[in-house]
PDB file of N, CA, C and O in Angstrom, chain B, residues numbered from 101:
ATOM      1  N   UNK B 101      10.691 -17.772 -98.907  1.00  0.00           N
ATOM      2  CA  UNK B 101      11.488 -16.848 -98.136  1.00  0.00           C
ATOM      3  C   UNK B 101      12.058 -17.572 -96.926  1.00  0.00           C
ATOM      4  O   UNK B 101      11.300 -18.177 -96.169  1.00  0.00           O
ATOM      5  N   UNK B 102      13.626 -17.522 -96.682  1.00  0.00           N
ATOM      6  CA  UNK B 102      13.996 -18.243 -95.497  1.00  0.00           C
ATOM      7  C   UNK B 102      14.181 -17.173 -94.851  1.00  0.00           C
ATOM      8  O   UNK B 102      14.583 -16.092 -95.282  1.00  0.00           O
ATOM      9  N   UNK B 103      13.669 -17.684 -93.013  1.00  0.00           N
ATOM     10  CA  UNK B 103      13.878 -16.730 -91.966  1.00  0.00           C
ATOM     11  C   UNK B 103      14.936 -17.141 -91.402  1.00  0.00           C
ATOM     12  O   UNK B 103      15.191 -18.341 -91.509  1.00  0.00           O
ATOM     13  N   UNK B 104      15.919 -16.206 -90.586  1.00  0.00           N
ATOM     14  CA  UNK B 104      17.023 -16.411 -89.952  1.00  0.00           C
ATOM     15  C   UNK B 104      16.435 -15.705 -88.549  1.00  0.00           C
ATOM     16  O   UNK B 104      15.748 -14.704 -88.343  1.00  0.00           O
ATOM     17  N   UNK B 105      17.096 -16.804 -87.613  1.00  0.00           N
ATOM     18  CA  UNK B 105      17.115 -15.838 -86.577  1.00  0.00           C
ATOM     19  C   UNK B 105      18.532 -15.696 -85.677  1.00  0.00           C
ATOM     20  O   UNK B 105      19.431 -16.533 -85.762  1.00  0.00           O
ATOM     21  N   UNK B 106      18.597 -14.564 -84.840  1.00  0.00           N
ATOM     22  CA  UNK B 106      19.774 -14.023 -83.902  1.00  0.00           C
ATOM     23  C   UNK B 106      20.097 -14.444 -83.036  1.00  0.00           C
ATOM     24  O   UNK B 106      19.526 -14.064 -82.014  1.00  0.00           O
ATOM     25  N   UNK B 107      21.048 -15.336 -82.923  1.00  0.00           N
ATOM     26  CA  UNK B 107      21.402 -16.507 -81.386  1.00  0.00           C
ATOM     27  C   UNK B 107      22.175 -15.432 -80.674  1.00  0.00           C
ATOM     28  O   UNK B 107      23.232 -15.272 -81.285  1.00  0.00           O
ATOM     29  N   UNK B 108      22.096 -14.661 -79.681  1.00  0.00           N
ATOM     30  CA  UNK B 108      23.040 -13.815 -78.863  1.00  0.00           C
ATOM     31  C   UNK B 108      24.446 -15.118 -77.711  1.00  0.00           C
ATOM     32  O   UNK B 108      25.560 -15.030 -77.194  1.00  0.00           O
ATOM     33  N   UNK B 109      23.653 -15.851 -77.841  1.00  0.00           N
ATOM     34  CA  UNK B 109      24.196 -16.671 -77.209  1.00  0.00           C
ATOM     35  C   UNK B 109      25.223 -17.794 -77.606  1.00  0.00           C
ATOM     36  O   UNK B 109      25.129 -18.321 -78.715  1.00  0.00           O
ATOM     37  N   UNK B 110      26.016 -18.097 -76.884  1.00  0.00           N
ATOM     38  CA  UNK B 110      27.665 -18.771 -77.343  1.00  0.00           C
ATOM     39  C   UNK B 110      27.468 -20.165 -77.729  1.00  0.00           C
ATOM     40  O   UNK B 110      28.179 -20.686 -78.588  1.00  0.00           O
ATOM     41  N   UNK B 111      26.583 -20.755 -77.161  1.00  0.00           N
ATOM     42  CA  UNK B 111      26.086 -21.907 -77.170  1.00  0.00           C
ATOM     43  C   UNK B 111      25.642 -22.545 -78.807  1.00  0.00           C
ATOM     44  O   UNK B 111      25.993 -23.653 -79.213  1.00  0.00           O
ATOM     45  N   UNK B 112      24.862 -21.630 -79.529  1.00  0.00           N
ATOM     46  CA  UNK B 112      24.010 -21.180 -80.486  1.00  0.00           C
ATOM     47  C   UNK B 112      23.090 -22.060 -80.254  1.00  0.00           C
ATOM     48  O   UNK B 112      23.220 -23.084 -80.925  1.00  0.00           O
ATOM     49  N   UNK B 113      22.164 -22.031 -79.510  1.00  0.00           N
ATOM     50  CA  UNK B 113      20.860 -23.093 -79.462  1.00  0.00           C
ATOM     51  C   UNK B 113      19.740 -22.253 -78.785  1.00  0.00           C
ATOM     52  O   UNK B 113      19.652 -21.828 -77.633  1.00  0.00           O
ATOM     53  N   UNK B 114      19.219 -22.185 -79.457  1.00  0.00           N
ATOM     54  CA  UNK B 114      17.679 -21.202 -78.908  1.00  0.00           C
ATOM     55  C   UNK B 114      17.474 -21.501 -77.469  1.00  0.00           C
ATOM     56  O   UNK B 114      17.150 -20.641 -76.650  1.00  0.00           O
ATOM     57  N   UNK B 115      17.697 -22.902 -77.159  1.00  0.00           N
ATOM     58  CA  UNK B 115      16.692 -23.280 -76.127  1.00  0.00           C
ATOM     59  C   UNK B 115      17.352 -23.193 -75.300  1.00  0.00           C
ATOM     60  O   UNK B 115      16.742 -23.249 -74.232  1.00  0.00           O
ATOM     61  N   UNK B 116      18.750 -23.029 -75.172  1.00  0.00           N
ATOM     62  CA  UNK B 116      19.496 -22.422 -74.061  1.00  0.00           C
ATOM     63  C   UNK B 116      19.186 -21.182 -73.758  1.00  0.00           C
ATOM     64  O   UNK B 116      19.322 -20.720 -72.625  1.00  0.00           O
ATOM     65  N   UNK B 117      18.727 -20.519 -74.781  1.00  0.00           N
ATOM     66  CA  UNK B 117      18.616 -18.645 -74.414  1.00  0.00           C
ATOM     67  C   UNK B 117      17.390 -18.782 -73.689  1.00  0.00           C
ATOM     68  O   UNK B 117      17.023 -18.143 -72.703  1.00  0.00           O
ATOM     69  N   UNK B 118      16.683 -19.890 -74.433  1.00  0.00           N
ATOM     70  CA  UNK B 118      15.194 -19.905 -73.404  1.00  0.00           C
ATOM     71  C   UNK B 118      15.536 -20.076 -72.255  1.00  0.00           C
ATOM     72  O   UNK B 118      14.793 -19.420 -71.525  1.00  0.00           O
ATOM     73  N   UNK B 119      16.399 -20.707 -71.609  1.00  0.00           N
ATOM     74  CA  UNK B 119      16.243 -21.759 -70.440  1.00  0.00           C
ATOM     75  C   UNK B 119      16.884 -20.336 -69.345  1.00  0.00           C
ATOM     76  O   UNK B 119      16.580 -19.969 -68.210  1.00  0.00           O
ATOM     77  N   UNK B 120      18.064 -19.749 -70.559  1.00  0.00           N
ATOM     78  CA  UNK B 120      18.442 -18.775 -69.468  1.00  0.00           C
ATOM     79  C   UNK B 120      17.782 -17.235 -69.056  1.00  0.00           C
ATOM     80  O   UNK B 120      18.123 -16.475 -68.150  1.00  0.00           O
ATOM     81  N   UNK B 121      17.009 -17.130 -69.793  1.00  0.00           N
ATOM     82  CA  UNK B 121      16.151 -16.220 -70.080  1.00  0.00           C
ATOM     83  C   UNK B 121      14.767 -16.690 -69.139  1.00  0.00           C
ATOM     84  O   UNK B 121      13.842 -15.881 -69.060  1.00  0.00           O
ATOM     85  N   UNK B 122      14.673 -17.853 -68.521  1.00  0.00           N
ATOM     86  CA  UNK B 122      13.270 -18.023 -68.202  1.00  0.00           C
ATOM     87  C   UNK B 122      13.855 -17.790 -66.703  1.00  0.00           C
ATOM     88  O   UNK B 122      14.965 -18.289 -66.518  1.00  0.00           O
ATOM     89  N   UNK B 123      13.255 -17.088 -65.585  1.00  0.00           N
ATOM     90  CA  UNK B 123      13.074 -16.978 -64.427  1.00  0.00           C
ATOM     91  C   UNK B 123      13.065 -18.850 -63.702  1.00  0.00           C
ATOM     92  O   UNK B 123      14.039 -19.165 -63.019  1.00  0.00           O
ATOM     93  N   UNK B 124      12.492 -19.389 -63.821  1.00  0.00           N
ATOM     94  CA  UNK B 124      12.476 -20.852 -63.150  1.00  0.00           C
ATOM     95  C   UNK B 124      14.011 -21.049 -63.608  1.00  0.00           C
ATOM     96  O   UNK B 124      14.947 -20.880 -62.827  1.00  0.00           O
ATOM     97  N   UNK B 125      14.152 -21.388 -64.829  1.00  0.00           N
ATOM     98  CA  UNK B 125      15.676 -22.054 -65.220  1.00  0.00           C
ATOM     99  C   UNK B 125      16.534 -21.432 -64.463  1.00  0.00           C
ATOM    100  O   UNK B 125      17.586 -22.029 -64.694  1.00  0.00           O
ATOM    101  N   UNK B 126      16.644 -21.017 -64.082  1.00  0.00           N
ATOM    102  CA  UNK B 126      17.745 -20.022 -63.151  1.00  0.00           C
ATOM    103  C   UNK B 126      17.604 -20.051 -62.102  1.00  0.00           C
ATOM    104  O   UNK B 126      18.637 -19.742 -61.509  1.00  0.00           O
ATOM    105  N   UNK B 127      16.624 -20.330 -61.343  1.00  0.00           N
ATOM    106  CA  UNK B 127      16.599 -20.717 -60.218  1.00  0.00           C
ATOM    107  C   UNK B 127      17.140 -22.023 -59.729  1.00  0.00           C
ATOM    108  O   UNK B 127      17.928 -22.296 -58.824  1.00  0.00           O
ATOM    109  N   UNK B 128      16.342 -22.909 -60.786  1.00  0.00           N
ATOM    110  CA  UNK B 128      16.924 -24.590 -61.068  1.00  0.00           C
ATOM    111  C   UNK B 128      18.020 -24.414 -60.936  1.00  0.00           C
ATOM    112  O   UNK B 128      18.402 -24.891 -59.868  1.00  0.00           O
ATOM    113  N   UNK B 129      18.834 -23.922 -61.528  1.00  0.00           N
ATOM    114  CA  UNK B 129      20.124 -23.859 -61.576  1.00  0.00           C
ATOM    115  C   UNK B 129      20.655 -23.282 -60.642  1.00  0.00           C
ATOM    116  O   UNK B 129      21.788 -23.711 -60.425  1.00  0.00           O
ATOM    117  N   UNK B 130      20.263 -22.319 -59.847  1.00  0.00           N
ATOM    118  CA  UNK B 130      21.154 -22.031 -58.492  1.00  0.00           C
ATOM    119  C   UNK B 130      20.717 -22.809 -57.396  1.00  0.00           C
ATOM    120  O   UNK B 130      21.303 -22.794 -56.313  1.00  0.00           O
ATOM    121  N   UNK B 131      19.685 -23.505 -57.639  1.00  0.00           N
ATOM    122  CA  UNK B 131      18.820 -24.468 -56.357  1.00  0.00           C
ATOM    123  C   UNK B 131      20.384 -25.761 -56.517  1.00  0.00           C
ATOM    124  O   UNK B 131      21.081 -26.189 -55.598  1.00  0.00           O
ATOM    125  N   UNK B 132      20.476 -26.039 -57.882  1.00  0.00           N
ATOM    126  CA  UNK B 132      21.449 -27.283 -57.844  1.00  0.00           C
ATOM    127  C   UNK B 132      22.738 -26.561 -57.296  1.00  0.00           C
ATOM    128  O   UNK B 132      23.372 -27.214 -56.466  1.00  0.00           O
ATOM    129  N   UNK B 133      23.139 -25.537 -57.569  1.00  0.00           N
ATOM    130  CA  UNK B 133      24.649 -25.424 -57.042  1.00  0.00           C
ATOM    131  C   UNK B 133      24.553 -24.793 -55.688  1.00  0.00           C
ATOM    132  O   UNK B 133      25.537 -24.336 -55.105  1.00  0.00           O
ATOM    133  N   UNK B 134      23.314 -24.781 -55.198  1.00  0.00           N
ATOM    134  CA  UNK B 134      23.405 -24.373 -54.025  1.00  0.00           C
ATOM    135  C   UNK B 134      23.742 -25.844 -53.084  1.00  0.00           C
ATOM    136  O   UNK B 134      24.227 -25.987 -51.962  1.00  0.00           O
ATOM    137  N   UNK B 135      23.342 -26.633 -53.906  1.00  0.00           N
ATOM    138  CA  UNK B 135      23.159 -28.020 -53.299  1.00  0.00           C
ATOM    139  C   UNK B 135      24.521 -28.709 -53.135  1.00  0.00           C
ATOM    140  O   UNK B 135      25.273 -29.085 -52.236  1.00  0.00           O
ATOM    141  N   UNK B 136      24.434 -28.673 -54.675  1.00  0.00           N
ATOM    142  CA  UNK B 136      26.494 -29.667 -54.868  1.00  0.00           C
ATOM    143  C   UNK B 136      26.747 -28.526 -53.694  1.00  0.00           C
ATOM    144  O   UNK B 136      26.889 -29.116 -52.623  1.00  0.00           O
ATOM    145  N   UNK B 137      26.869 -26.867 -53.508  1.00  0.00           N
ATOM    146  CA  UNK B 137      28.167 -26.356 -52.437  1.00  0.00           C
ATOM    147  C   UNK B 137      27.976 -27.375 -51.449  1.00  0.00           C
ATOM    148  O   UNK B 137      29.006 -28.003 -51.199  1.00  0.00           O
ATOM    149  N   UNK B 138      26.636 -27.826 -50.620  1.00  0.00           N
ATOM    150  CA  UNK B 138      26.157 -27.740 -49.170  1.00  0.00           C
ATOM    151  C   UNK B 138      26.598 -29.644 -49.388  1.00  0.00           C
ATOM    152  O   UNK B 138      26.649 -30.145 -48.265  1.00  0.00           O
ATOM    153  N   UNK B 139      26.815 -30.412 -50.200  1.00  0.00           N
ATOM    154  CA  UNK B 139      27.087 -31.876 -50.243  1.00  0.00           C
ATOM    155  C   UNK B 139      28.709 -31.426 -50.045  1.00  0.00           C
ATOM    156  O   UNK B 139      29.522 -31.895 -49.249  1.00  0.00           O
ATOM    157  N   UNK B 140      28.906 -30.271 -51.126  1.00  0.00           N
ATOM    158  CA  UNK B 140      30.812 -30.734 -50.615  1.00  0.00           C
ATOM    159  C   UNK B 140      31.337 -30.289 -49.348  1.00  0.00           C
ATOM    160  O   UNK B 140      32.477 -30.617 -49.019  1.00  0.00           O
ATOM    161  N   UNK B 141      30.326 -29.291 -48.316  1.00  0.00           N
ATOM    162  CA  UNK B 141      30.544 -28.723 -47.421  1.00  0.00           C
ATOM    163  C   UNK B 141      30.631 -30.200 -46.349  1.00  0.00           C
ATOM    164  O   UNK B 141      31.512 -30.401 -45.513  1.00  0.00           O
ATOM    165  N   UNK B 142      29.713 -30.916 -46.592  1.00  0.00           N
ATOM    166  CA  UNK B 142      29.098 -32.278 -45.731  1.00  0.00           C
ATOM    167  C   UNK B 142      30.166 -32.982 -45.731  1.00  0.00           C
ATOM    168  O   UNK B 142      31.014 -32.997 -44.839  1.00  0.00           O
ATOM    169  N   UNK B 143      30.175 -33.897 -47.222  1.00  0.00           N
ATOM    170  CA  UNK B 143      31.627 -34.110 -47.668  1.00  0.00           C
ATOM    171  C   UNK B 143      33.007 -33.920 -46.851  1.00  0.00           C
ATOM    172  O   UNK B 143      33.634 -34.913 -46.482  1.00  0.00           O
ATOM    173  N   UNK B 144      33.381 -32.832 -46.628  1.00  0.00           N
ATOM    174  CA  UNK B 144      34.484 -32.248 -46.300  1.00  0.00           C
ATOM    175  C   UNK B 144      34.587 -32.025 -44.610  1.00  0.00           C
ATOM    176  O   UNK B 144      35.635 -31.841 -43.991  1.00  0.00           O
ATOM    177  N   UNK B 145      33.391 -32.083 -44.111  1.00  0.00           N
ATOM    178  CA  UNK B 145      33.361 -31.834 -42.943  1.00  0.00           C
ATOM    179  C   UNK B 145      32.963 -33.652 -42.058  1.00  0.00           C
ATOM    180  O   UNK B 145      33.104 -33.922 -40.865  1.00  0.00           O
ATOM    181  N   UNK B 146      32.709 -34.122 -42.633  1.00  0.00           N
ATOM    182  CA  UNK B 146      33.090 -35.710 -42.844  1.00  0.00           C
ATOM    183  C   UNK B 146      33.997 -36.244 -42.439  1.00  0.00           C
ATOM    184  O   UNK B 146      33.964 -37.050 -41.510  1.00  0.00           O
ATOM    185  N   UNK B 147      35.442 -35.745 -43.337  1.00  0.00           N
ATOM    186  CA  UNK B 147      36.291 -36.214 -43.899  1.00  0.00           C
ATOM    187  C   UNK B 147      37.484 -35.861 -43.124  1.00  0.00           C
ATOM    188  O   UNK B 147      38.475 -36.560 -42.915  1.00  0.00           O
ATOM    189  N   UNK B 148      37.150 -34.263 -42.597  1.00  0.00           N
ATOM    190  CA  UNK B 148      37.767 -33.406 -41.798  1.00  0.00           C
ATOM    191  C   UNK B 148      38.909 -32.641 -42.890  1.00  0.00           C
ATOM    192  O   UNK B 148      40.074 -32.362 -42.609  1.00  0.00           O
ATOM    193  N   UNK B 149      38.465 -32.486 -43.725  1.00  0.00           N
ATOM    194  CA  UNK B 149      39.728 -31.622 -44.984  1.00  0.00           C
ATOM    195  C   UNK B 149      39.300 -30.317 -45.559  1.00  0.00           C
ATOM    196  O   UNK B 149      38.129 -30.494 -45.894  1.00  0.00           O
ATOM    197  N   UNK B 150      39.589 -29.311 -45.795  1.00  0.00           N
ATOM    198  CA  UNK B 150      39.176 -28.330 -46.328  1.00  0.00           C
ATOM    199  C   UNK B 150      38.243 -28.650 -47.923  1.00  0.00           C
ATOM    200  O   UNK B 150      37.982 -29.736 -48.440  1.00  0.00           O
ATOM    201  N   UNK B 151      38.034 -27.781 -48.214  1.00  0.00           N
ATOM    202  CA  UNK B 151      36.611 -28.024 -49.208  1.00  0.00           C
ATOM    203  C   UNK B 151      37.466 -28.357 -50.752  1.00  0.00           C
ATOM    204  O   UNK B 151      36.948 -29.075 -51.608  1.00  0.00           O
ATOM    205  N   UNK B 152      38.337 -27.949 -50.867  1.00  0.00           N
ATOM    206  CA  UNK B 152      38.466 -27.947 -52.155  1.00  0.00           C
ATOM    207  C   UNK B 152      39.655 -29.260 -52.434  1.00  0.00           C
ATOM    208  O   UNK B 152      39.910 -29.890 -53.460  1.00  0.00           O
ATOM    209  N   UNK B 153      40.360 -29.360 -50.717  1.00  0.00           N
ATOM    210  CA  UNK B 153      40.716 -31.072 -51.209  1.00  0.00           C
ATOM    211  C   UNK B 153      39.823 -32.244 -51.223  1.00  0.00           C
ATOM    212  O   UNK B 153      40.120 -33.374 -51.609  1.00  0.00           O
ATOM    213  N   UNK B 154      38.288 -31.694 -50.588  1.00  0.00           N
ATOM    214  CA  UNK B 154      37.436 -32.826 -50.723  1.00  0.00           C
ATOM    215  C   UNK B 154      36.568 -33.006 -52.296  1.00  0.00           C
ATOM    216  O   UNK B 154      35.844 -33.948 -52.622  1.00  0.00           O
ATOM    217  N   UNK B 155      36.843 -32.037 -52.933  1.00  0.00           N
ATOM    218  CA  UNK B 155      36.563 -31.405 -54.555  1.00  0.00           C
ATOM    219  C   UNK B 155      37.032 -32.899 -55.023  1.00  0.00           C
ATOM    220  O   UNK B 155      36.429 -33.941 -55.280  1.00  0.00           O
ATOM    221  N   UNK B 156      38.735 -32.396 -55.005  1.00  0.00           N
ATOM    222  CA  UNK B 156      39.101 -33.669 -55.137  1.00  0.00           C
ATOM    223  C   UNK B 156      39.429 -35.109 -55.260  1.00  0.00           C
ATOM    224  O   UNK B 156      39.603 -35.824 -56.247  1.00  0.00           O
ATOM    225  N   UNK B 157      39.469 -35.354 -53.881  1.00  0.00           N
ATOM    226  CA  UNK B 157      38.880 -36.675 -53.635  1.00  0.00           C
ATOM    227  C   UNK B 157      37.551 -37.046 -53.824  1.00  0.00           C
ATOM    228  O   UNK B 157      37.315 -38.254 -53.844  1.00  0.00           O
ATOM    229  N   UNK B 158      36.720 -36.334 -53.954  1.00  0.00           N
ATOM    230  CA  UNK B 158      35.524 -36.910 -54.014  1.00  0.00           C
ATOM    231  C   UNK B 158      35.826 -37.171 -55.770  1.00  0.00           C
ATOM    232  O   UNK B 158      35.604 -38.303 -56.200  1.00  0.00           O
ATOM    233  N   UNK B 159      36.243 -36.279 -56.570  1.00  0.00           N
ATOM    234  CA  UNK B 159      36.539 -36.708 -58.321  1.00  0.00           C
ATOM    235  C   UNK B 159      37.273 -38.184 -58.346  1.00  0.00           C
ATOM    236  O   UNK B 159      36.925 -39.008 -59.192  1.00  0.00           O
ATOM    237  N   UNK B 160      37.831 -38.346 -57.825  1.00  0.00           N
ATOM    238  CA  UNK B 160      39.191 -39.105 -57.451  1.00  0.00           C
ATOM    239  C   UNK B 160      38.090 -40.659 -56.828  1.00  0.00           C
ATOM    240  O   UNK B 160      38.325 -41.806 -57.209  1.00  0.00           O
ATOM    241  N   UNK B 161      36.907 -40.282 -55.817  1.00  0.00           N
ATOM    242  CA  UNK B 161      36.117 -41.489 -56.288  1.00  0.00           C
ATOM    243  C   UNK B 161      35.365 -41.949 -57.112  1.00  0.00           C
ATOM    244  O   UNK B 161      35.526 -43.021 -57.696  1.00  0.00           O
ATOM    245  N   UNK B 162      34.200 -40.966 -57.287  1.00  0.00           N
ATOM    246  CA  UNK B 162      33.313 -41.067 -58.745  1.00  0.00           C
ATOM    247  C   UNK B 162      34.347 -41.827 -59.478  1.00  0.00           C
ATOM    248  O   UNK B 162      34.223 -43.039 -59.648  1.00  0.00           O
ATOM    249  N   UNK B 163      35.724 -40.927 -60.077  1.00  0.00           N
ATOM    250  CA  UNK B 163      36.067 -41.896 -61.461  1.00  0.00           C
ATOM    251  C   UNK B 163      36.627 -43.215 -61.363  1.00  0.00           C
ATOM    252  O   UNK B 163      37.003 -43.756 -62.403  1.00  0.00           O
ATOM    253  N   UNK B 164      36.772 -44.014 -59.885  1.00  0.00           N
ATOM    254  CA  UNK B 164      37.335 -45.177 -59.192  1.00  0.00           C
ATOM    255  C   UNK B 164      35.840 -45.740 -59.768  1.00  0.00           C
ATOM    256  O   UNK B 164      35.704 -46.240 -60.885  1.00  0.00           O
ATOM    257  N   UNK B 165      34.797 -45.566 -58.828  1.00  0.00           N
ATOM    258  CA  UNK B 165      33.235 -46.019 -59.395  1.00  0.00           C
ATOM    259  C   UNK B 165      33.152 -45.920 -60.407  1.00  0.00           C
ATOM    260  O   UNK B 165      32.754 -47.034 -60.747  1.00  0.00           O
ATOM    261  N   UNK B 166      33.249 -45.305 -61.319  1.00  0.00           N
ATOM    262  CA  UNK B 166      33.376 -45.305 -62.266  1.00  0.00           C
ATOM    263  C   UNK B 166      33.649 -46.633 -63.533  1.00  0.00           C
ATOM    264  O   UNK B 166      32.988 -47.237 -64.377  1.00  0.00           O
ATOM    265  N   UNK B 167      35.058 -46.591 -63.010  1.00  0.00           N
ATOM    266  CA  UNK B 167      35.768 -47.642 -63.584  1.00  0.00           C
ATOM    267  C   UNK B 167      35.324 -49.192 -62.879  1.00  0.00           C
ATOM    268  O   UNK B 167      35.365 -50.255 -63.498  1.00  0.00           O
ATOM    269  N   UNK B 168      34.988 -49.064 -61.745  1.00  0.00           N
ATOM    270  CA  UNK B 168      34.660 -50.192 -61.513  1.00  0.00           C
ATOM    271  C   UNK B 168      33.422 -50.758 -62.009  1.00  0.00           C
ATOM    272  O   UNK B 168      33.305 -51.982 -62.061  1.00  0.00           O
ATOM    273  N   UNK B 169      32.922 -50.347 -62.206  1.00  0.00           N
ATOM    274  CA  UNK B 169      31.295 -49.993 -62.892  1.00  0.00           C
ATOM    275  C   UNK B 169      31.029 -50.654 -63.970  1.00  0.00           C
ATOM    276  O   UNK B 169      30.043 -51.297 -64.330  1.00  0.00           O
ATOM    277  N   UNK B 170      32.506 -50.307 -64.665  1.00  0.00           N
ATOM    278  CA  UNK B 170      32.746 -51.144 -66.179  1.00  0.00           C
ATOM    279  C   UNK B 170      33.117 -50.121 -67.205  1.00  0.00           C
ATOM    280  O   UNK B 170      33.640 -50.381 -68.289  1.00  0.00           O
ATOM    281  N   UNK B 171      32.692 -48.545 -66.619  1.00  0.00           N
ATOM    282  CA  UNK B 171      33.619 -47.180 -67.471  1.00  0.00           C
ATOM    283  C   UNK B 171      32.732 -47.220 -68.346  1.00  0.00           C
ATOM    284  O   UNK B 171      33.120 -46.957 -69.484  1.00  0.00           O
ATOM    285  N   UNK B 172      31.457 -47.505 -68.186  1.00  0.00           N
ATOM    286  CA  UNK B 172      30.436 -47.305 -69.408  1.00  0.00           C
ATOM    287  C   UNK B 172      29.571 -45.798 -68.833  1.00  0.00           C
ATOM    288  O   UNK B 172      29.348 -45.266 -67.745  1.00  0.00           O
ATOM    289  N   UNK B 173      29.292 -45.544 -70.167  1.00  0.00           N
ATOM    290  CA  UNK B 173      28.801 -43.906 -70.159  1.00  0.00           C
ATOM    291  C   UNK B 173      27.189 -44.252 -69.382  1.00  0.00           C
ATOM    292  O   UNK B 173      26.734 -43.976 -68.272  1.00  0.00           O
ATOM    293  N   UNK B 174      26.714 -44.882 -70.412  1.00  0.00           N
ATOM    294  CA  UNK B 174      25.289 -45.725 -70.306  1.00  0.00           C
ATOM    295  C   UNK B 174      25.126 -47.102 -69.666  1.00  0.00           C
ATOM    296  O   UNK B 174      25.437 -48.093 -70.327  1.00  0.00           O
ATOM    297  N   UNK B 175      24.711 -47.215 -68.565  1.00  0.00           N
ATOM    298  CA  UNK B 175      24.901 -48.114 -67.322  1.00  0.00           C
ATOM    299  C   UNK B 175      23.450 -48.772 -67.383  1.00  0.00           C
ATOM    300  O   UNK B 175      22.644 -47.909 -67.036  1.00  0.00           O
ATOM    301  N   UNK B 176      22.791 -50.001 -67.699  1.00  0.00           N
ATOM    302  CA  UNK B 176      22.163 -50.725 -67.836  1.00  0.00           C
ATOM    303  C   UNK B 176      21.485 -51.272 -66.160  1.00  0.00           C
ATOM    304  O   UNK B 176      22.371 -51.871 -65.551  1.00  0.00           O
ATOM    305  N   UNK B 177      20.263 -51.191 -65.414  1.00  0.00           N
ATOM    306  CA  UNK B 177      20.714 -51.164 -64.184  1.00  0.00           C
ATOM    307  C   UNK B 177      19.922 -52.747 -63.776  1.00  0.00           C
ATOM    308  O   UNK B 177      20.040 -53.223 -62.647  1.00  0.00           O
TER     309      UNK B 177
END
């Protein structure tokens, strides 16, 4: 007998429903974007630019580092 089960979720992976379904995972997850806001707030107040041109530029370095780096996904250290 094969069992099926009901992914409600868009993702279709159980362990996402777990993760979002579990009280900690969700916290994790607003603990981090509470964080990235309060780095781009830093960021920006740094820089002296409103928040969402420092969004920017800050993308605009990562992918400079990035490339200088050697543009490898997996970075050998």
């Amino acid at each position: 007998m094969m069992r099926m089960s009901m992914n409600t979720a868009l993702s279709g992976s159980g362990r996402v429903d777990d993760i979002k379904s579990h009280p900690q995972g969700e916290l994790r997850g607003l603990t981090k974007l509470v964080k990235i806001t309060e780095d781009v707030r830093k960021y920006a107040a740094q820089k002296g630019i409103g928040e969402s041109v420092a969004i920017g530029e800050g993308l605009r370095e990562k992918a400079e580092e990035f490339r200088t780096a050697g543009a490898e996904i997996y970075s050998k250290p």
